[in-house]
PyMOL commands that place a pseudoatom at each C-alpha (Angstrom):
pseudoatom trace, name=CA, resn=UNK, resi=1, chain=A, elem=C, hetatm=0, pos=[-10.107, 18.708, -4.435]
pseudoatom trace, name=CA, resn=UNK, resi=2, chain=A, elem=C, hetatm=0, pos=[-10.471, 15.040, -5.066]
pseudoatom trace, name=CA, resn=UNK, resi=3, chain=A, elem=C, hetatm=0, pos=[-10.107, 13.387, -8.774]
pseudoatom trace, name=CA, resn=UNK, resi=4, chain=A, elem=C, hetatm=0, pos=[-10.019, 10.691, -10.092]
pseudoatom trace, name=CA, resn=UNK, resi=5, chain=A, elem=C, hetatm=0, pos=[-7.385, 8.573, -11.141]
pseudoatom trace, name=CA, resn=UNK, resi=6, chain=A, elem=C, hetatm=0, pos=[-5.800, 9.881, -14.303]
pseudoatom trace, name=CA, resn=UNK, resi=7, chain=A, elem=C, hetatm=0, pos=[-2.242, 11.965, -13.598]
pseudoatom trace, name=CA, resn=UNK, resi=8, chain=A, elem=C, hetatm=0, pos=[-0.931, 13.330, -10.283]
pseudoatom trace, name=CA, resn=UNK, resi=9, chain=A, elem=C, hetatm=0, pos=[0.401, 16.872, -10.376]
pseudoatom trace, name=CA, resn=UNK, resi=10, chain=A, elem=C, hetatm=0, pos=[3.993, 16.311, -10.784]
pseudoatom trace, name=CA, resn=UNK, resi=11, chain=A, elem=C, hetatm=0, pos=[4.783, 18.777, -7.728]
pseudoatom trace, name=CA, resn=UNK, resi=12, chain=A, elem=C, hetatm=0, pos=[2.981, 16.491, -5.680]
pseudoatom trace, name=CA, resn=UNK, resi=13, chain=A, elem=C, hetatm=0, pos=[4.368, 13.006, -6.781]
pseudoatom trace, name=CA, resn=UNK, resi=14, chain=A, elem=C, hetatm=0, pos=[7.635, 14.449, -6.065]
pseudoatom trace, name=CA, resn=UNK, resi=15, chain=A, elem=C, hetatm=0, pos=[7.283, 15.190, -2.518]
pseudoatom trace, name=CA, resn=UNK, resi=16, chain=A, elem=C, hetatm=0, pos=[6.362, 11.735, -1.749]
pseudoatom trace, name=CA, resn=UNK, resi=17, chain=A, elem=C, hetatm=0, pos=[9.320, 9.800, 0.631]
pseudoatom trace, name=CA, resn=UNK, resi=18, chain=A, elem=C, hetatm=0, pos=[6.557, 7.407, 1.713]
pseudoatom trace, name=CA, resn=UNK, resi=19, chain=A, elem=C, hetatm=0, pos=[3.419, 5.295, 0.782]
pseudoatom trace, name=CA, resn=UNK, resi=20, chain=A, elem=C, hetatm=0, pos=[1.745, 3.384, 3.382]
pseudoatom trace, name=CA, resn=UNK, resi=21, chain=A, elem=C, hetatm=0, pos=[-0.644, 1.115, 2.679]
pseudoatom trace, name=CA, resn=UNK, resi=22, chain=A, elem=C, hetatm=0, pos=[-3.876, -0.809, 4.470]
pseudoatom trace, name=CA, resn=UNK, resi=23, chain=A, elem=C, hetatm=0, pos=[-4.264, -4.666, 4.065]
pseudoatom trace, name=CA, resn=UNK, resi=24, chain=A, elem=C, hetatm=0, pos=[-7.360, -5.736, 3.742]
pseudoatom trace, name=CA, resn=UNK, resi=25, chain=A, elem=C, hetatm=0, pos=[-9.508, -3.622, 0.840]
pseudoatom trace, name=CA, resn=UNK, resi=26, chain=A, elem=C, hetatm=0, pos=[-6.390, -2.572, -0.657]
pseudoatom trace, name=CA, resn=UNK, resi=27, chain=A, elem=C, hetatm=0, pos=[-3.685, -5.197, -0.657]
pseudoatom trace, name=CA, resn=UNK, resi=28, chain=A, elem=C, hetatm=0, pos=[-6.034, -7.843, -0.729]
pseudoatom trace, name=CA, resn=UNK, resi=29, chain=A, elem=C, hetatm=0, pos=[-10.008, -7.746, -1.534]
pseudoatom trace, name=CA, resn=UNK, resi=30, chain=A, elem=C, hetatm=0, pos=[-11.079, -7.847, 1.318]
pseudoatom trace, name=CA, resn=UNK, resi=31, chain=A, elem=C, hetatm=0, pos=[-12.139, -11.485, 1.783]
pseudoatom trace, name=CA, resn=UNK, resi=32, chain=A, elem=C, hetatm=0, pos=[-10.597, -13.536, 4.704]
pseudoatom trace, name=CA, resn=UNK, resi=33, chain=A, elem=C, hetatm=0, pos=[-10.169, -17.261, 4.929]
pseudoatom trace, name=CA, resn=UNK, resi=34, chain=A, elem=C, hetatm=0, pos=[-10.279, -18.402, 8.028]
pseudoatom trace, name=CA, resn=UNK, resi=35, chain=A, elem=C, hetatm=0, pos=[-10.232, -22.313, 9.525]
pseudoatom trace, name=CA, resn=UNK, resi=36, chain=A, elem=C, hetatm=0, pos=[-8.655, -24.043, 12.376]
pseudoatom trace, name=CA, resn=UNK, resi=37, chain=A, elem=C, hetatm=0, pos=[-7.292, -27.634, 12.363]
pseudoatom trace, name=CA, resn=UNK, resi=38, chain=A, elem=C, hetatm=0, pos=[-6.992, -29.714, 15.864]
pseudoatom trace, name=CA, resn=UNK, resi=39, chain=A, elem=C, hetatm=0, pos=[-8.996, -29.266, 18.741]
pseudoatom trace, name=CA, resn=UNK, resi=40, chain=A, elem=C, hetatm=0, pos=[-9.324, -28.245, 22.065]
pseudoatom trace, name=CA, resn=UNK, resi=41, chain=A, elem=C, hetatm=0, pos=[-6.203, -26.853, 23.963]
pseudoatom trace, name=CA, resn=UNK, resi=42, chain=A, elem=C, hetatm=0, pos=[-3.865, -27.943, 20.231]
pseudoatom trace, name=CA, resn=UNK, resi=43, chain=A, elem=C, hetatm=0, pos=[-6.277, -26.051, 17.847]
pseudoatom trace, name=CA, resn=UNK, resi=44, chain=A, elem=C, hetatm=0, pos=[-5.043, -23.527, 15.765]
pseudoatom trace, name=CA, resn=UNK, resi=45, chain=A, elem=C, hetatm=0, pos=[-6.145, -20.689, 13.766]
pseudoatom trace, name=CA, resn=UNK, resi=46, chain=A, elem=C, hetatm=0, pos=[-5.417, -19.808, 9.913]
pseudoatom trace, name=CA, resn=UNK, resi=47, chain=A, elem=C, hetatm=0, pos=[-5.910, -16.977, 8.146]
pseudoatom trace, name=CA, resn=UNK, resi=48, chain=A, elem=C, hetatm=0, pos=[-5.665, -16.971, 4.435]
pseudoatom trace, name=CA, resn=UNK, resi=49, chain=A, elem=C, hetatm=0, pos=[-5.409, -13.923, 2.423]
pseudoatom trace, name=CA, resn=UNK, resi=50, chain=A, elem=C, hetatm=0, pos=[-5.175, -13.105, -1.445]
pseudoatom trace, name=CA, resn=UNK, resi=51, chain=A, elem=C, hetatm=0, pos=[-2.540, -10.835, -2.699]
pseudoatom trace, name=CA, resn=UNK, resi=52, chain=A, elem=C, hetatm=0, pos=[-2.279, -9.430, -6.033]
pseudoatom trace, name=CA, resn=UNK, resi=53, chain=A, elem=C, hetatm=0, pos=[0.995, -10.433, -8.162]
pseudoatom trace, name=CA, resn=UNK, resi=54, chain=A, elem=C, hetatm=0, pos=[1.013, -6.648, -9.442]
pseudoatom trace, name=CA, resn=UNK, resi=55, chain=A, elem=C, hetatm=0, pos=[0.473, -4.624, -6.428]
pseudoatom trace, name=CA, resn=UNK, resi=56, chain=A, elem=C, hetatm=0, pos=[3.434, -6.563, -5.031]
pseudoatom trace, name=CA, resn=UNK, resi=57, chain=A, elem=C, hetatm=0, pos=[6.028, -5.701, -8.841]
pseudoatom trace, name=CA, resn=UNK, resi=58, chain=A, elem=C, hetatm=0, pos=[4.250, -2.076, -7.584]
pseudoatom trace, name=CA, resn=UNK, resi=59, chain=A, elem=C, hetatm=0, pos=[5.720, -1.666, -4.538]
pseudoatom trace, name=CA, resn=UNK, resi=60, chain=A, elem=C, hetatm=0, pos=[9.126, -3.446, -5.645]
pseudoatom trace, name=CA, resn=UNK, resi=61, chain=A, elem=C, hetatm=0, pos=[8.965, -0.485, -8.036]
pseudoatom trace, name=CA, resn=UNK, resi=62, chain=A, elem=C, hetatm=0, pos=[8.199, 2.356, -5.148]
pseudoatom trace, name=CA, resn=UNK, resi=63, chain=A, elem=C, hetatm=0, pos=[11.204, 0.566, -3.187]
pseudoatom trace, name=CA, resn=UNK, resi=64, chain=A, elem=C, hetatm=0, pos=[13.563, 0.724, -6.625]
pseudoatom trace, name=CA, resn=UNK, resi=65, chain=A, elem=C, hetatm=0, pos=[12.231, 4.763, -6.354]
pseudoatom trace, name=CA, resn=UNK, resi=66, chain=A, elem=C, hetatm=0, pos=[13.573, 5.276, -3.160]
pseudoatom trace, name=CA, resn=UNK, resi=67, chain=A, elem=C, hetatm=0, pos=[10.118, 5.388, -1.974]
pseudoatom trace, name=CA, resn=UNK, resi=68, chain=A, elem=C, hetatm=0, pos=[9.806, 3.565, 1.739]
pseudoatom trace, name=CA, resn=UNK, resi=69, chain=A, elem=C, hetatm=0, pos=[7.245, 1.789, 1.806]
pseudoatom trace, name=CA, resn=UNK, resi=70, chain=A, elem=C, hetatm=0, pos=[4.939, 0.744, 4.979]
pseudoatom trace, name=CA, resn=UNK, resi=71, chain=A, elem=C, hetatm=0, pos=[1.810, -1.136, 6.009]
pseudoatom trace, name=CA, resn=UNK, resi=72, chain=A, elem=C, hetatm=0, pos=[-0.555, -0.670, 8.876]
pseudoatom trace, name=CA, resn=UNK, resi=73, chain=A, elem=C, hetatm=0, pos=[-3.473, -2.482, 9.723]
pseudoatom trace, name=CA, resn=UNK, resi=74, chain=A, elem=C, hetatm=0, pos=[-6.127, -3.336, 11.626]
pseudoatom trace, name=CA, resn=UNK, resi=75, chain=A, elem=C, hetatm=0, pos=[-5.681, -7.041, 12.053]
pseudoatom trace, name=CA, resn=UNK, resi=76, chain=A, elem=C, hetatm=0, pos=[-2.991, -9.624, 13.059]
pseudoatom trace, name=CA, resn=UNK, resi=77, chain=A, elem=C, hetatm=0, pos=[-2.262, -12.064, 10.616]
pseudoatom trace, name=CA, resn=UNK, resi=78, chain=A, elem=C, hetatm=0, pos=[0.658, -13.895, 9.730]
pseudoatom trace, name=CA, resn=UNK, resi=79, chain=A, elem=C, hetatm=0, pos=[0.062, -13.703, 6.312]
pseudoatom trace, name=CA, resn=UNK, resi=80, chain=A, elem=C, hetatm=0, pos=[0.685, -10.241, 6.357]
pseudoatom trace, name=CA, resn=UNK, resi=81, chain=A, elem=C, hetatm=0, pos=[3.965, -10.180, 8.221]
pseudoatom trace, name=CA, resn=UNK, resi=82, chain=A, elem=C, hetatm=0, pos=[4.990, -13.113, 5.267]
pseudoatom trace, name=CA, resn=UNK, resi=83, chain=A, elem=C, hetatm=0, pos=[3.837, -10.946, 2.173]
pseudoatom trace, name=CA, resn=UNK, resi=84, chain=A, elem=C, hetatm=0, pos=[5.857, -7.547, 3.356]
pseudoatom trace, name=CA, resn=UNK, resi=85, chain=A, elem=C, hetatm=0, pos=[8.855, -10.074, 4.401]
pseudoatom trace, name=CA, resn=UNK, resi=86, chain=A, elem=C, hetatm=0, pos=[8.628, -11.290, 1.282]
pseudoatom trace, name=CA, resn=UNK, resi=87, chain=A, elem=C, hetatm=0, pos=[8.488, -7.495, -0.599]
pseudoatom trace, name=CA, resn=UNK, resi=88, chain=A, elem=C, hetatm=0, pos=[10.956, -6.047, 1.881]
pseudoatom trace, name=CA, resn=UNK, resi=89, chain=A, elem=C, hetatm=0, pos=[8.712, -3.345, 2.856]
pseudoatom trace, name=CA, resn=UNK, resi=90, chain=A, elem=C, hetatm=0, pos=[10.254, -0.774, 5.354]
pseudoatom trace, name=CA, resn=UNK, resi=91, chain=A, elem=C, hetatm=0, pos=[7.683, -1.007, 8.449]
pseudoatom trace, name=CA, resn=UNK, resi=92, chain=A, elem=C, hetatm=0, pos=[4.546, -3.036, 8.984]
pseudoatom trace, name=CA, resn=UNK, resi=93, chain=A, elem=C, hetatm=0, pos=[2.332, -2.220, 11.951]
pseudoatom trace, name=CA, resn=UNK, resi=94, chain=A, elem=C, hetatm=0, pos=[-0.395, -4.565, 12.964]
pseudoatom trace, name=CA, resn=UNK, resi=95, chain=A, elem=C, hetatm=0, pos=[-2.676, -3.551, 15.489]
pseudoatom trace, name=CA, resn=UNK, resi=96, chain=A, elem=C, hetatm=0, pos=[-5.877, -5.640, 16.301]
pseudoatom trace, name=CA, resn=UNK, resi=97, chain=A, elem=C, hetatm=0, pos=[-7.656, -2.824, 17.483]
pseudoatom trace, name=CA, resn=UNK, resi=98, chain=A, elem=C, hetatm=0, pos=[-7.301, -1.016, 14.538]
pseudoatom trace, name=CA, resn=UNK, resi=99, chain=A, elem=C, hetatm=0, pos=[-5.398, 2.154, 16.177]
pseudoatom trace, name=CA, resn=UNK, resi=100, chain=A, elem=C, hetatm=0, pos=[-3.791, 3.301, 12.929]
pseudoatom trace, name=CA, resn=UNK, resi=101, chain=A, elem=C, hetatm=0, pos=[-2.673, 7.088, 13.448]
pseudoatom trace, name=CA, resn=UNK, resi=102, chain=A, elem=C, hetatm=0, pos=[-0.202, 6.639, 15.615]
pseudoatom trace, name=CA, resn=UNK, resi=103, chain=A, elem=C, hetatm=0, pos=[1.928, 3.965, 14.656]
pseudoatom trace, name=CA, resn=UNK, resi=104, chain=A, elem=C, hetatm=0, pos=[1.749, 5.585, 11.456]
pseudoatom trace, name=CA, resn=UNK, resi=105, chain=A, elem=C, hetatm=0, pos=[3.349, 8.757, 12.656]
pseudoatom trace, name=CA, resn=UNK, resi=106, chain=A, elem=C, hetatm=0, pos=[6.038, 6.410, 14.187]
pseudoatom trace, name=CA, resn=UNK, resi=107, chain=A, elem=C, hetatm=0, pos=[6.771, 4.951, 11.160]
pseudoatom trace, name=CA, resn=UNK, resi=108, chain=A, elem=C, hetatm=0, pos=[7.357, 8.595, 9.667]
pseudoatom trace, name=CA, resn=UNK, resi=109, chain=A, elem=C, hetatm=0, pos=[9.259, 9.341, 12.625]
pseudoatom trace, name=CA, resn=UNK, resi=110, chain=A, elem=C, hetatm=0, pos=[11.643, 6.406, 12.413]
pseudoatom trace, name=CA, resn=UNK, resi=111, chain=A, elem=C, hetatm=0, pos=[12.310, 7.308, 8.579]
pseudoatom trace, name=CA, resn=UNK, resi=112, chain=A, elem=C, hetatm=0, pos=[12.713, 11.454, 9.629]
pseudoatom trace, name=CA, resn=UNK, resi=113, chain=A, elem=C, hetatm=0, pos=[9.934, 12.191, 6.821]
pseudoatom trace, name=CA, resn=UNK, resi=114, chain=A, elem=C, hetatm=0, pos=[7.505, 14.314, 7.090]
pseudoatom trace, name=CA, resn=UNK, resi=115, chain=A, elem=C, hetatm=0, pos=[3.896, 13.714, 6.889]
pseudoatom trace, name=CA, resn=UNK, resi=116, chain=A, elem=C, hetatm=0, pos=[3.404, 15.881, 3.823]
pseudoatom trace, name=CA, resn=UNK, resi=117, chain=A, elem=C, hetatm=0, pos=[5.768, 14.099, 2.006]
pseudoatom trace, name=CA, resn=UNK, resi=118, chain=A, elem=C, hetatm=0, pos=[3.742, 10.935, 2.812]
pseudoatom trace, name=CA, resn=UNK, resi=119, chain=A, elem=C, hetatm=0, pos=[1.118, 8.947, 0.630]
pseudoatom trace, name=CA, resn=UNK, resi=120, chain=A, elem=C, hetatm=0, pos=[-1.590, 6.403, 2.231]
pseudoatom trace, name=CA, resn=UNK, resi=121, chain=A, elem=C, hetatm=0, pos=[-3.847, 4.208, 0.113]
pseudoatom trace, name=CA, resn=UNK, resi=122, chain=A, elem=C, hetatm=0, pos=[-6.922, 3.086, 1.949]
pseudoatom trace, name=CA, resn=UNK, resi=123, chain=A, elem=C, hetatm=0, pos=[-10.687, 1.412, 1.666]
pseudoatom trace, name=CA, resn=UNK, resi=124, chain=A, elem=C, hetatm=0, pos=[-13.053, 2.128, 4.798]
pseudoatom trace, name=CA, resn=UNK, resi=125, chain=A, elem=C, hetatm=0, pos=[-13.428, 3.739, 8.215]
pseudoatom trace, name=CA, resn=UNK, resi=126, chain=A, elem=C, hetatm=0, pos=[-10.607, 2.603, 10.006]
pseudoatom trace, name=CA, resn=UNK, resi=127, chain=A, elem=C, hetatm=0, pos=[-8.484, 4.229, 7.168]
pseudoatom trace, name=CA, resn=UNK, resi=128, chain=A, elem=C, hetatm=0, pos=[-10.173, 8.249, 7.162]
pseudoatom trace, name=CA, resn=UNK, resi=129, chain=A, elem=C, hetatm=0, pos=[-7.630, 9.220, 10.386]
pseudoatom trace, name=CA, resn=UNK, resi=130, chain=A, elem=C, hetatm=0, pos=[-4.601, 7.796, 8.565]
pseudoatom trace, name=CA, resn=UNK, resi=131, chain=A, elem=C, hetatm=0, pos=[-5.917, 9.779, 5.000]
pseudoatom trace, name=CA, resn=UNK, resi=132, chain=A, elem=C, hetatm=0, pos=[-6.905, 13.193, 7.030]
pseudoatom trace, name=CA, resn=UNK, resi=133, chain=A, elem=C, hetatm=0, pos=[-3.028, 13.670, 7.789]
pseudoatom trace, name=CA, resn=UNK, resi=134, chain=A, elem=C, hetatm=0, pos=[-0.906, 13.070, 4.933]
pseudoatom trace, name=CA, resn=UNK, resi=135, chain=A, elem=C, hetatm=0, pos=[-0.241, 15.194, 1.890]
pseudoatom trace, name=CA, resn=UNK, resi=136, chain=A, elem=C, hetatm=0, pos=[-1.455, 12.401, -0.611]
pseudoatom trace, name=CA, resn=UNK, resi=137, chain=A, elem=C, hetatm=0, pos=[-5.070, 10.653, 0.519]
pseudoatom trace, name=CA, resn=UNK, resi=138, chain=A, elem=C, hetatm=0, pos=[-5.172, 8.039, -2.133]
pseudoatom trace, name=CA, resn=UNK, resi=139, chain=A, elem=C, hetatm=0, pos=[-8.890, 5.981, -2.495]
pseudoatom trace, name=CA, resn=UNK, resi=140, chain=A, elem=C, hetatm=0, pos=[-8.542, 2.452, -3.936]
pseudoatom trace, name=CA, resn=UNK, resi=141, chain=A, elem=C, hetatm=0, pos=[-11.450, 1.584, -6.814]
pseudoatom trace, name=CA, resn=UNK, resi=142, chain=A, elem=C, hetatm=0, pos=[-13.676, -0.069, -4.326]
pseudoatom trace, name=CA, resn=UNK, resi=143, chain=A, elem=C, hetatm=0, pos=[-13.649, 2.957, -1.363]
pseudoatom trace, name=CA, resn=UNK, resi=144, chain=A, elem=C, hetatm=0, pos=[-16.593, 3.244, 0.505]
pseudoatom trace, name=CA, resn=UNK, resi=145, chain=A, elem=C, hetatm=0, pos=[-17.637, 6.796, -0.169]
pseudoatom trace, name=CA, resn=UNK, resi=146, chain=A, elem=C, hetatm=0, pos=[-16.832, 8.514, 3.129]
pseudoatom trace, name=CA, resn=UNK, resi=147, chain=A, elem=C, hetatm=0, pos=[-13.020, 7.463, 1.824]
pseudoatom trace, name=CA, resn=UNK, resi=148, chain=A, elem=C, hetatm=0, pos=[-13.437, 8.552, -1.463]
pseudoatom trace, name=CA, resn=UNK, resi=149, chain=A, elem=C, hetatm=0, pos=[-14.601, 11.766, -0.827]
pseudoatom trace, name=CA, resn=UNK, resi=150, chain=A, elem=C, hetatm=0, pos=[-11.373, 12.244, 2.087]
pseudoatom trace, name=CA, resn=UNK, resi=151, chain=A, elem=C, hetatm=0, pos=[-9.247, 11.438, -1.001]
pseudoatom trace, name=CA, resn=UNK, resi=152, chain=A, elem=C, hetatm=0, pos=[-7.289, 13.787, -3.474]
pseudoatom trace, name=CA, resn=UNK, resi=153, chain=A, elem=C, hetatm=0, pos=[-6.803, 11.137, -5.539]
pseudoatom trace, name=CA, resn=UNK, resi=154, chain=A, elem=C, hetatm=0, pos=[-9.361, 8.015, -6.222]
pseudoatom trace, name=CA, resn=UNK, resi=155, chain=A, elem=C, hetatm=0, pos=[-7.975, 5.026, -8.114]
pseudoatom trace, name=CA, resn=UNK, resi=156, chain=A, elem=C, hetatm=0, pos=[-9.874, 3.132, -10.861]
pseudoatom trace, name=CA, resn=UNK, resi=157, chain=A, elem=C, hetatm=0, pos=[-8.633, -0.439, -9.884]
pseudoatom trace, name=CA, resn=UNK, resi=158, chain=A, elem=C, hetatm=0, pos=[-10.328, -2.313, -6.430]
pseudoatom trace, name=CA, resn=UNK, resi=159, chain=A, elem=C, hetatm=0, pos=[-7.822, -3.351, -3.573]
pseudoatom trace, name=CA, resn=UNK, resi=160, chain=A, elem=C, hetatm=0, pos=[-6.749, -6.698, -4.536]
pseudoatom trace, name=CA, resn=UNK, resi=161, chain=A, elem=C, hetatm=0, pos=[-7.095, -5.906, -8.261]
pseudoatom trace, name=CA, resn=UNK, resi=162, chain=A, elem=C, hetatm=0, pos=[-4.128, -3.578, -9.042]
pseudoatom trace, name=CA, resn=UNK, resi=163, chain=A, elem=C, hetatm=0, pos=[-4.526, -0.412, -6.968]
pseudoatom trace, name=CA, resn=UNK, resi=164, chain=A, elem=C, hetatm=0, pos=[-1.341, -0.368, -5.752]
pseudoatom trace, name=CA, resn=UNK, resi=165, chain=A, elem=C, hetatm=0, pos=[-0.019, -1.081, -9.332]
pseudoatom trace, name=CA, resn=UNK, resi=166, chain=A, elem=C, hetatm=0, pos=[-2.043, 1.457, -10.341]
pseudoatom trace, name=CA, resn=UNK, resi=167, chain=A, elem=C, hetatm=0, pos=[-1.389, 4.113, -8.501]
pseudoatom trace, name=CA, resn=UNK, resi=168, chain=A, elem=C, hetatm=0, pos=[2.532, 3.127, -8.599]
pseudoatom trace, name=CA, resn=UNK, resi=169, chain=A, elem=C, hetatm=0, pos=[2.584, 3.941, -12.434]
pseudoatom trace, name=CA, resn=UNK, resi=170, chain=A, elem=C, hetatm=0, pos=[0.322, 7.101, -11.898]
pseudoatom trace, name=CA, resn=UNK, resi=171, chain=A, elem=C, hetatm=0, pos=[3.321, 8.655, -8.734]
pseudoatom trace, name=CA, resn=UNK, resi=172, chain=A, elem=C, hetatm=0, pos=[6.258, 7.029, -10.442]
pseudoatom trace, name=CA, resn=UNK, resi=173, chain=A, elem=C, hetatm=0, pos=[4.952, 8.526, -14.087]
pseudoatom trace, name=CA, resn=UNK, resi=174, chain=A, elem=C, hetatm=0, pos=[4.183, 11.625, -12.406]
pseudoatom trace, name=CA, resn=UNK, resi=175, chain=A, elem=C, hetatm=0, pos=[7.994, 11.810, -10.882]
pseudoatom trace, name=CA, resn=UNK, resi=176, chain=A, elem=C, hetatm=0, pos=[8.842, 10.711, -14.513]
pseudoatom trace, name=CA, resn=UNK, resi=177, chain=A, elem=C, hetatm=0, pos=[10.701, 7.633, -13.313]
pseudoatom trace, name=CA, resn=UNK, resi=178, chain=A, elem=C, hetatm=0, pos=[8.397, 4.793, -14.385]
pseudoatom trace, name=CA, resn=UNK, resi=179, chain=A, elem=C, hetatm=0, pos=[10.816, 4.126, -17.578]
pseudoatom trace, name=CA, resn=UNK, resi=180, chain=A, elem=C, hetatm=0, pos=[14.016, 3.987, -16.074]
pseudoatom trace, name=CA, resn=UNK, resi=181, chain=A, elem=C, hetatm=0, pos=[12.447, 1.928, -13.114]
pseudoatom trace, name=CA, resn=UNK, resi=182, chain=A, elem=C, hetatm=0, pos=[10.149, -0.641, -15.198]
pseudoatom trace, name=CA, resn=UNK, resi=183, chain=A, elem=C, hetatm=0, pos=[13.095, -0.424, -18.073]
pseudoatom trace, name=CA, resn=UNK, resi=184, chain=A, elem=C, hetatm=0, pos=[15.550, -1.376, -15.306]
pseudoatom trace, name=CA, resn=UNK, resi=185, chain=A, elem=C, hetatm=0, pos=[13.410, -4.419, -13.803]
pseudoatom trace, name=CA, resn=UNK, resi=186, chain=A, elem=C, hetatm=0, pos=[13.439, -6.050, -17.451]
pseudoatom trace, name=CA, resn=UNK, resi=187, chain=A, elem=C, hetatm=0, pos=[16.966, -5.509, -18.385]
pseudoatom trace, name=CA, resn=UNK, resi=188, chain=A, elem=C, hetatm=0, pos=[17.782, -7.460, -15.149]
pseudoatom trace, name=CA, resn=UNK, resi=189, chain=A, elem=C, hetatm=0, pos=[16.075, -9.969, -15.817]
pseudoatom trace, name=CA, resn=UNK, resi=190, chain=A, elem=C, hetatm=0, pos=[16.350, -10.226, -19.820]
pseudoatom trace, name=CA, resn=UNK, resi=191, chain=A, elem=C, hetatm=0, pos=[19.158, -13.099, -21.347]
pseudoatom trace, name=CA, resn=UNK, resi=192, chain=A, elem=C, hetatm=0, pos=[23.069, -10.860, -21.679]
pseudoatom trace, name=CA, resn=UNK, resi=193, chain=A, elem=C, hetatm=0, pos=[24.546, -12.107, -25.061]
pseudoatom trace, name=CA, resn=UNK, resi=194, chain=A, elem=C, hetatm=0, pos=[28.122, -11.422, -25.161]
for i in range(1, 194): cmd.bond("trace and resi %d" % i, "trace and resi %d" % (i + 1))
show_as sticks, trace
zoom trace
């Protein structure tokens, strides 16, 4: 039974080894930038993308957790590859033809985890085969409703805007690890007087 974003059964939270995630409509709002600069046989193609600052301290937190953490999605984009470089997330799949399933399972593979124990936060159609096999189908804000209603749990925040923040403080309280992980992050980063 879906619901929405509030608590996740602590039984649950606990089984989760892994949280993959979709790009665009989660990660990012789902807008793309594109342009192209140069001409002819010397033009290339850019693709912007905007990432939110807390869905990125999220997954630093899932990571802290022990939580891998992996992305697959639909479209190429060098952006992409930069922002999980930049998080040092475990796997990243990008598949232009939107084939998510399987490299999914790979990913799960590679990491021995089962895909019970597995999480996957997504938007829209090319996301339902991804959410109908793991043990925790997680709906950003935003979902179209065919998502949503695939979902056990549905997030209050839209992909861009602090889903994965969100639902990183909903597993993590769950687990009841957000204090010594968020608590942690601070004191590393707060002045030592001696």
């Amino acid at each position: 039974m879906a619901r929405d974003a509030s608590v996740i059964a602590p039984e649950v939270a606990r089984r989760i080894k892994f949280v993959g995630l979709d790009v665009d409509g989660v990660l990012t709002d789902g807008g793309i930038y594109l342009g192209s600069a140069g001409s002819g046989d010397s033009e290339q193609r850019f693709e912007f993308k905007r990432y939110d600052i807390q869905d990125g301290l999220g997954i630093h937190f899932l990571r802290k957790a022990g939580i891998k953490v992996g992305i697959v999605t639909g479209r190429v984009s060098e952006s992409v590859r930069l922002r999980a470089a930049e998080l040092g997330v475990d796997d990243v799949s990008q598949d232009a033809t939107a084939q998510k399933v399987k490299p999914f399972l790979e990913m799960l593979a590679r990491h021995s985890i089962d895909r019970a124990d597995a999480a996957f936060i997504g938007d829209d159609f090319p996301d339902l085969p991804v959410l109908q096999v793991v043990g925790l189908p997680v709906a950003v804000g935003n979902a179209s409703t065919e998502v949503r209603a695939a979902a056990r749990l549905r997030l209050t925040k839209n992909g861009g805007f602090g889903a994965v923040r969100e639902f990183t403080e909903l597993l993590l309280k769950a687990r009841n690890e957000w204090k010594a992980v968020s608590e942690a992050y601070v004191a590393e980063r707060s002045l030592k007087t001696s």
